[in-house]
LUMMAR-66789 format. One record per residue (C-alpha): residue in one letter; x negated, y negated, z. Coordinates in pm, whole numbers, padded with zeros to 5 digits, always signed. Layout:
% LUMMAR-66789
AXYZ/...
END
This chain:
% LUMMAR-66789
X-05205+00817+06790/X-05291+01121+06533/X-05564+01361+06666/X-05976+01206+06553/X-06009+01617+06380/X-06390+01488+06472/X-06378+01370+06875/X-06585+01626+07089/X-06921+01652+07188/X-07258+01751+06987/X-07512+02027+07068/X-07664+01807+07317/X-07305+01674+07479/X-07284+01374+07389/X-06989+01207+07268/X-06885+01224+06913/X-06582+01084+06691/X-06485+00996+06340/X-06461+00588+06420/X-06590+00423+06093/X-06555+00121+05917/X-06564+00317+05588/X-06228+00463+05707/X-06023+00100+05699/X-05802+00171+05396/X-05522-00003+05202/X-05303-00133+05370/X-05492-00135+05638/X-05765-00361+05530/X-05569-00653+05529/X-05404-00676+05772/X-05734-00638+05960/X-05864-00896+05761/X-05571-01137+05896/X-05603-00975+06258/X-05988-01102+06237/X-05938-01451+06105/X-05668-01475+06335/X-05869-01406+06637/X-06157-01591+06534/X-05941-01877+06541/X-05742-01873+06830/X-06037-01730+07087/X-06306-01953+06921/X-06636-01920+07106/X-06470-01727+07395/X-06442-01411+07147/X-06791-01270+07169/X-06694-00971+06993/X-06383-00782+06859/X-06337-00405+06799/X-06120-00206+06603/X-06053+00168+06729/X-05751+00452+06700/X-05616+00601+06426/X-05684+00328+06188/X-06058+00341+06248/X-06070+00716+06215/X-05908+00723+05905/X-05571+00888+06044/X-05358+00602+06069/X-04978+00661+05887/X-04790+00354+05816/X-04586+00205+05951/X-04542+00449+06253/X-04975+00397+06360/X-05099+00124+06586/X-05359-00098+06483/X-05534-00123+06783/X-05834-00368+06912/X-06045-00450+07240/X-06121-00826+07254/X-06434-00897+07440/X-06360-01255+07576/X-06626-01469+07781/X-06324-01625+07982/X-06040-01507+08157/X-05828-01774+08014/X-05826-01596+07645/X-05665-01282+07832/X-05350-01432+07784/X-05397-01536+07432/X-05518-01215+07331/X-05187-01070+07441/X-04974-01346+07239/X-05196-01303+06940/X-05085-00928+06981/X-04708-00978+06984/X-04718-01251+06704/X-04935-01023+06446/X-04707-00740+06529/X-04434-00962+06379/X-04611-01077+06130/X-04716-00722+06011/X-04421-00466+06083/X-04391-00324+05777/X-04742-00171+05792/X-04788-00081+06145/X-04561-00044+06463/X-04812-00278+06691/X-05064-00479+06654/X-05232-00422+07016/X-05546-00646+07105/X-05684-00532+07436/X-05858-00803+07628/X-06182-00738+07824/X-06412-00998+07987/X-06788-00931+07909/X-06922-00930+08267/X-06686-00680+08343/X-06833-00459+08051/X-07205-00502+08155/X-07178-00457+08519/X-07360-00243+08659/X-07046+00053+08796/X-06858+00340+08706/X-06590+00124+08492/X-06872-00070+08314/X-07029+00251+08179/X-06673+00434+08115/X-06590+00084+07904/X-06970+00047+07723/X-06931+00460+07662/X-06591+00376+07519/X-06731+00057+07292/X-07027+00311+07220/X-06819+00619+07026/X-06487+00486+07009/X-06452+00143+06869/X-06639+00007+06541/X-06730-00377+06511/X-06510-00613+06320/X-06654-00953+06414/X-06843-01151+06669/X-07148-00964+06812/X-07144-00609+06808/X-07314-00422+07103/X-07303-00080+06984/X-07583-00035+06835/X-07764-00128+07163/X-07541+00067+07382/X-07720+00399+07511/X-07507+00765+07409/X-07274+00933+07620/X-07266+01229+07762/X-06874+01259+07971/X-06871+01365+08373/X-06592+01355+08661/X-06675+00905+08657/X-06599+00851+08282/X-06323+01103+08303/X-06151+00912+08598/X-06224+00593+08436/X-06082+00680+08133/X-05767+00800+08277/X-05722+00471+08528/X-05463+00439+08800/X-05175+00650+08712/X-04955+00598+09040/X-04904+00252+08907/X-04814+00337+08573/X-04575+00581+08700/X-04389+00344+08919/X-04378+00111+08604/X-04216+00376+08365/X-03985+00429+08633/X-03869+00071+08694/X-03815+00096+08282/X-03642+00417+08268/X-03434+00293+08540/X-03374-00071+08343/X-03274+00107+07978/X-02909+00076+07905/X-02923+00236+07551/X-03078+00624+07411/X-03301+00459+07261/X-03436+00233+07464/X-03474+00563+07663/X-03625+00746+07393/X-03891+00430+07390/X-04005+00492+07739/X-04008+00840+07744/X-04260+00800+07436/X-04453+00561+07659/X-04431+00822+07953/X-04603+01152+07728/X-04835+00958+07515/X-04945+00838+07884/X-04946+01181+08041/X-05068+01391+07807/X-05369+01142+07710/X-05457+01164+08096/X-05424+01568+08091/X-05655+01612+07773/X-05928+01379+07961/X-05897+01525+08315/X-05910+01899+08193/X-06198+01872+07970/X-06394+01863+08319/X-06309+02239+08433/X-06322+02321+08089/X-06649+02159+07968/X-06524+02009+07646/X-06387+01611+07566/X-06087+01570+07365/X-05819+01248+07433/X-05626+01387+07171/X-05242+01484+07338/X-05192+01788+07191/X-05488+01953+07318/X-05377+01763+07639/X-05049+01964+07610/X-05248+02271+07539/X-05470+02221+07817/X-05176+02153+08049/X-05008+02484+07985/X-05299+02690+07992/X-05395+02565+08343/X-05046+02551+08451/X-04825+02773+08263/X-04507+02695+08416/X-04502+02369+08283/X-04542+02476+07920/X-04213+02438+07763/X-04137+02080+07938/X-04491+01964+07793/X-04406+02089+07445/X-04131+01885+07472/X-04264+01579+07565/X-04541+01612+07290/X-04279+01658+07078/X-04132+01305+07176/X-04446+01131+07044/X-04521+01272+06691/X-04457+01042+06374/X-04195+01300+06243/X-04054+01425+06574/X-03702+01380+06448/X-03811+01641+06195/X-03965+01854+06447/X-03760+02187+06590/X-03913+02125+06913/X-03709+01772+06932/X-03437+01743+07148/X-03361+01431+07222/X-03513+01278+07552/X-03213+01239+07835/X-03289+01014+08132/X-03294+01312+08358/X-03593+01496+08110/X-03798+01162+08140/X-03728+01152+08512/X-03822+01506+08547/X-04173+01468+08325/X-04247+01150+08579/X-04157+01355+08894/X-04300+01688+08796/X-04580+01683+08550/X-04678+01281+08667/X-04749+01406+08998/X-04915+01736+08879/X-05181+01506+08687/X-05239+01294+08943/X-05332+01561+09148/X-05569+01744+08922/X-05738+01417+08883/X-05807+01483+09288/X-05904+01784+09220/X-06127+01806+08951/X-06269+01414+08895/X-06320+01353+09294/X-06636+01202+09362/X-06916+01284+09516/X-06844+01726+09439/
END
């Protein structure tokens, strides 16, 4: 996902970003338009709201390499599952403007309860996402100002994660299939190192290549592998002189190494309770 050159935090630190509606350009537009009918129409009255967010709703979307990316609030679990097939078939359906369609699901008691991932997920609806149909909560939603809870929450379990990109590195018989998860592995990673090291360094980005930035200042012996990897994820990496090529052994080495460096930061500057 390109950078949002407008994600940080105001004078007072709260959250800002540059999701608008106003940013939803040709030929964007109508394939949101189809994305919303779509929905509508499959979820019914379960869908009590969808949300657009990413590149597309900060107006930095680049087709077709960008997601078009959505949260689904659903009143029942059952639509979970349909959200997820609506995603695959519209990604079909619309390849030749955008790599994925992706329509997260999200049931709406989790987002009002009352804990630490009901606030991360109401601060994320809050700045993040922009309303494309059903009810749209925002405007009721309070501002958000980021701390150690939010930044955990919006990081989630990485161990898990980890032990899944392993299972698929270990499963991919071609380079590219390779190259695929070891674009899932530093989009991941570095996403996780912008949030945690915001903390320590009292700013909020989600953006990866301040997450690469912030990596190697705080650990500068990791530099050069992280450039790598960020090189791995940008539209026009095979362009870029920092590509090389991601070998099994690099993506096992980012998992191993830089993985398990992240998840320990996370201990050490999200823990609860300091």
């Amino acid at each position: 996902m390109p950078a949002d050159p407008a994600e940080g935090l105001d004078a007072d630190g709260f959250i800002v970003t540059g999701a608008d509606l106003v940013n939803v350009r040709g030929p964007y537009d109508a394939v949101l338009a189809d994305v919303r009918t779509t929905a509508e129409t499959a979820l019914g009255s379960h869908l009590h709201g969808l949300y657009l967010y990413g590149s597309v709703a900060t107006g930095q979307a680049v087709p077709p390499s960008s997601d078009l990316d959505l949260s689904a609030i659903v009143t029942d679990a059952g639509a979970v599952e349909t959200c997820r097939r609506l995603g695959a078939e519209l990604s079909a359906r619309h390849r030749s403007v955008v790599r994925e369609v992706g329509i997260s699901p999200g049931l709406l008691d989790d987002l009002v309860a009352d804990n630490d991932a009901g606030r991360a997920e109401r601060c994320f609806l809050k700045h993040y996402c922009v309303g494309v149909a059903g009810t749209d909560l925002r405007p009721g939603l309070p501002r958000c100002r980021p701390d150690k809870a939010i930044a955990r929450e919006f990081v989630g379990e990485l161990a898990p994660r980890i032990r899944q990109f392993t299972e698929r590195l270990d499963a991919a018989a071609t380079p590219a299939e390779v190259e695929t998860v070891a674009i899932l592995v530093a989009r991941r990673l570095l996403m996780a190192a912008a949030v945690v090291y915001s903390i320590p360094d009292r700013t909020w980005t989600t953006a990866r290549a301040a997450g690469a930035a912030m990596l190697g200042r705080h650990h500068p012996a990791y530099a050069v592998q992280v450039s790598r990897a960020l090189a791995w994820v940008g539209p026009d990496r095979h362009a870029d002189p920092r590509y090389v090529p991601p070998s099994r052994a690099a993506v096992r080495t980012l998992l191993a190494d830089v993985g398990a460096l992240v998840m320990c930061d996370v201990e050490r500057y999200l823990a609860s309770g300091d």
